[in-house]
C-alpha positions in Angstrom: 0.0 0.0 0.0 1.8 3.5 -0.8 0.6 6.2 1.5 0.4 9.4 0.2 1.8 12.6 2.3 -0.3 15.3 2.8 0.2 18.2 1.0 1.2 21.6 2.4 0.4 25.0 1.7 3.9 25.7 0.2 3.4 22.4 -2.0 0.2 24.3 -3.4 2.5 27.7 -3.5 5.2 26.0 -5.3 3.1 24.3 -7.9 1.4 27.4 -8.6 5.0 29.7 -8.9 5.9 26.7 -11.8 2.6 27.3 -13.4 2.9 31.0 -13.2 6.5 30.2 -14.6 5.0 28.0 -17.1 2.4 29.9 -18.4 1.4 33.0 -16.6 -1.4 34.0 -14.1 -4.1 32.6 -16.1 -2.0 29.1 -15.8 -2.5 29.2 -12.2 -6.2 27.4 -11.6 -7.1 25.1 -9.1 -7.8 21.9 -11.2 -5.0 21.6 -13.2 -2.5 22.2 -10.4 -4.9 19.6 -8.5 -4.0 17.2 -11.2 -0.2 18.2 -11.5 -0.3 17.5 -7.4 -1.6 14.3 -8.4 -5.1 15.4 -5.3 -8.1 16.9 -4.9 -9.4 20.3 -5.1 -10.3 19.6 -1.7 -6.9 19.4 -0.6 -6.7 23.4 -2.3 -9.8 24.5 0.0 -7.9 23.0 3.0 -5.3 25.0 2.7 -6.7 28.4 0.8 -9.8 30.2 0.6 -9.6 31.2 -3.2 -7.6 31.0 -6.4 -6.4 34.6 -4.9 -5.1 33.5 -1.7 -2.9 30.9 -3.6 -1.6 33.6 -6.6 -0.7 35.6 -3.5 1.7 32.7 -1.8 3.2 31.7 -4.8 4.1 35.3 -5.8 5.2 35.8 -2.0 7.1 32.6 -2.2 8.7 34.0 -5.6 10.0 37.2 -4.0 11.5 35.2 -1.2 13.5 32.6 -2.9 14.6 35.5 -5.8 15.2 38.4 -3.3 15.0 38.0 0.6 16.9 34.3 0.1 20.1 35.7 -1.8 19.8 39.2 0.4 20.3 36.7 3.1 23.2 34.5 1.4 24.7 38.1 0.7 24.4 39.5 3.8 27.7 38.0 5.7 29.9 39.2 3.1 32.0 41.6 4.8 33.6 44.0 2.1 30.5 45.7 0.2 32.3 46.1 -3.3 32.6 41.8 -3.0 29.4 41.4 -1.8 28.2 43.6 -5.0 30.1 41.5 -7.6 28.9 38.3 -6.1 25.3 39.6 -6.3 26.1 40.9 -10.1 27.4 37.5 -10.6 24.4 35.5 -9.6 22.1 37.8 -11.1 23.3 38.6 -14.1 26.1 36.3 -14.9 24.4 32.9 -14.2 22.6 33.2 -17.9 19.9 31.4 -15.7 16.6 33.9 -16.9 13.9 33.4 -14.5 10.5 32.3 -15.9 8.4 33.4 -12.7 10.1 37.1 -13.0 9.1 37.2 -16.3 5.8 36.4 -16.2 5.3 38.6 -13.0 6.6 41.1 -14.9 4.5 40.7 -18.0 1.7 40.9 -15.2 2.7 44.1 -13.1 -0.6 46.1 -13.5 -2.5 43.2 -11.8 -3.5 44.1 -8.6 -2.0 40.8 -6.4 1.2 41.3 -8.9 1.8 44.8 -8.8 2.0 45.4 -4.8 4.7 42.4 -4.5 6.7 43.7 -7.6 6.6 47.1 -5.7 8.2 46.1 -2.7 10.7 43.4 -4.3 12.2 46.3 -6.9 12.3 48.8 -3.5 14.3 45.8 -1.5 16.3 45.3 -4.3 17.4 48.6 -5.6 17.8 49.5 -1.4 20.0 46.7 -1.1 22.0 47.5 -3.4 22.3 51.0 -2.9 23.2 50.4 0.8 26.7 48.5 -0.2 27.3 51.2 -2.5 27.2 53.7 0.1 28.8 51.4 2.6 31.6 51.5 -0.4 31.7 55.3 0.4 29.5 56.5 -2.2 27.5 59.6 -0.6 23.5 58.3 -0.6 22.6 60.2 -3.8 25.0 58.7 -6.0 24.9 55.5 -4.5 21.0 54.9 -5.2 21.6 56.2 -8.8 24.3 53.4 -9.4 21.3 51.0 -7.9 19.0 51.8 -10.0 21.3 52.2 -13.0 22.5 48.2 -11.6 18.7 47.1 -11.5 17.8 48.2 -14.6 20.2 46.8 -16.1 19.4 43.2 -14.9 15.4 43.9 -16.0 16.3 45.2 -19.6 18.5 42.6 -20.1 16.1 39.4 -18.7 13.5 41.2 -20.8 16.0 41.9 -24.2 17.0 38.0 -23.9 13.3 37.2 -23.7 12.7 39.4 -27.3 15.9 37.9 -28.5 14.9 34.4 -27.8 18.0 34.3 -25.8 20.4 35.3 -28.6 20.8 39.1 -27.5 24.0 37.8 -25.3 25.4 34.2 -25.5 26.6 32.3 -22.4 29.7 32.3 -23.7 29.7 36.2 -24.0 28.4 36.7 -20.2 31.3 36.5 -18.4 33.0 39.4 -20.6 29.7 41.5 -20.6 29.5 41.2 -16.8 33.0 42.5 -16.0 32.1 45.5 -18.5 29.2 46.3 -17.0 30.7 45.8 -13.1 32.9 48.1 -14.7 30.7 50.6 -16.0 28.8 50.7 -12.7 31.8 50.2 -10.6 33.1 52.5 -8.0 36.3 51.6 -8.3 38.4 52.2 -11.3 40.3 49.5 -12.6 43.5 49.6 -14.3 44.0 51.1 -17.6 44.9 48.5 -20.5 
C-alpha cells in the first residue's frame, strides 16, 4: 500500500510559482494544479480560501526565494564592493533567466502582482544602494548606481526574452559582466 503525504500549503504555493513560470497567471487554476499535485481540489480549500489566496503565496514565495533568500546568502559578506560582484554575478552572470520574473513582470498592473513587484524592486534597488554607500558612495549617487544596476538586470532578462536568448550568448556573459561591473563600478580598474 503506498501512502500518500499530505500536501502543504507551500506544496500548493510552489506548484502554482511553476505554473505562473510555465504559463502566466491565467496558468495558475485550481484543477490543473490539482492534477499536476496528483489530489483533490479539496486538498486546495484546506489549505486556501480562493484562487487569490494561492496567486498571493506563490508570488510571496517567488520574491522570497529571488530576493529576501540571496539578500540573506549576501548579507555575511563583509567587504561591500565583493558582496556587490557576487550579487552581479548570480544575477546577471548565471545566464539562468527566470521564468516566474518574467511572467510577473508581464503581469505588473494586476492588482496581487503589482504590490509584491513594488516592494521586491524597493528591496532590491535599497539593497543595493546600501553596499554602494557602505563602499563610500554619498547616498545620492549611490542609489543612482542602484538603480542604473537594477535596470540593467530587468532590460537585459527582458531583451533575452525578445531575442529568444540570442541578445548575449553564455559564452559572452562573463565578458559582458566584467564590463558592466565596470561601468557601474566605483572603483576604477586599471587602464589596458
Amino acid at each position: 500500500m503506498v501512502v500518500k503525504r499530505r500536501l502543504s500549503r507551500q506544496d500548493w504555493a510552489e506548484a502554482a510559482l511553476a505554473a505562473l513560470a510555465d504559463g502566466g497567471l491565467a496558468a495558475v487554476a485550481v484543477e490543473p494544479l490539482a492534477i499536476r499535485l496528483g489530489t483533490t481540489k479539496g486538498s486546495f480549500y484546506w489549505h486556501f480560501a480562493n484562487r487569490e489566496a494561492l496567486v498571493q503565496a506563490a508570488v510571496e514565495r517567488w520574491a522570497d526565494e529571488h530576493t529576501e533568500a540571496l539578500i540573506r546568502q549576501l548579507e555575511p559578506v563583509s567587504d561591500p564592493a565583493t558582496r556587490l560582484r557576487q550579487l552581479f554575478e548570480a544575477a546577471i552572470g548565471s545566464g539562468r533567466i527566470s521564468r516566474a520574473e518574467l511572467a510577473l513582470l508581464a503581469h505588473a498592473d494586476d492588482p496581487l502582482v503589482a504590490p509584491v513587484l513594488s516592494r521586491v524592486t524597493a528591496r532590491r534597488v535599497d539593497f543595493i544602494a546600501a553596499c554602494y554607500a557602505e563602499t563610500g558612495v554619498p547616498p545620492g549617487d549611490a542609489r543612482r548606481h542602484a538603480v542604473l544596476a537594477y535596470t540593467a538586470h530587468i532590460g537585459l532578462i527582458q531583451a533575452q526574452r525578445a531575442s529568444g536568448g540570442t541578445l548575449l550568448a553564455d559564452r559572452d556573459r562573463p565578458a559582458y559582466l566584467d564590463f558592466l561591473y565596470r561601468v557601474i563600478s566605483v572603483e576604477r580598474p586599471p587602464r589596458r
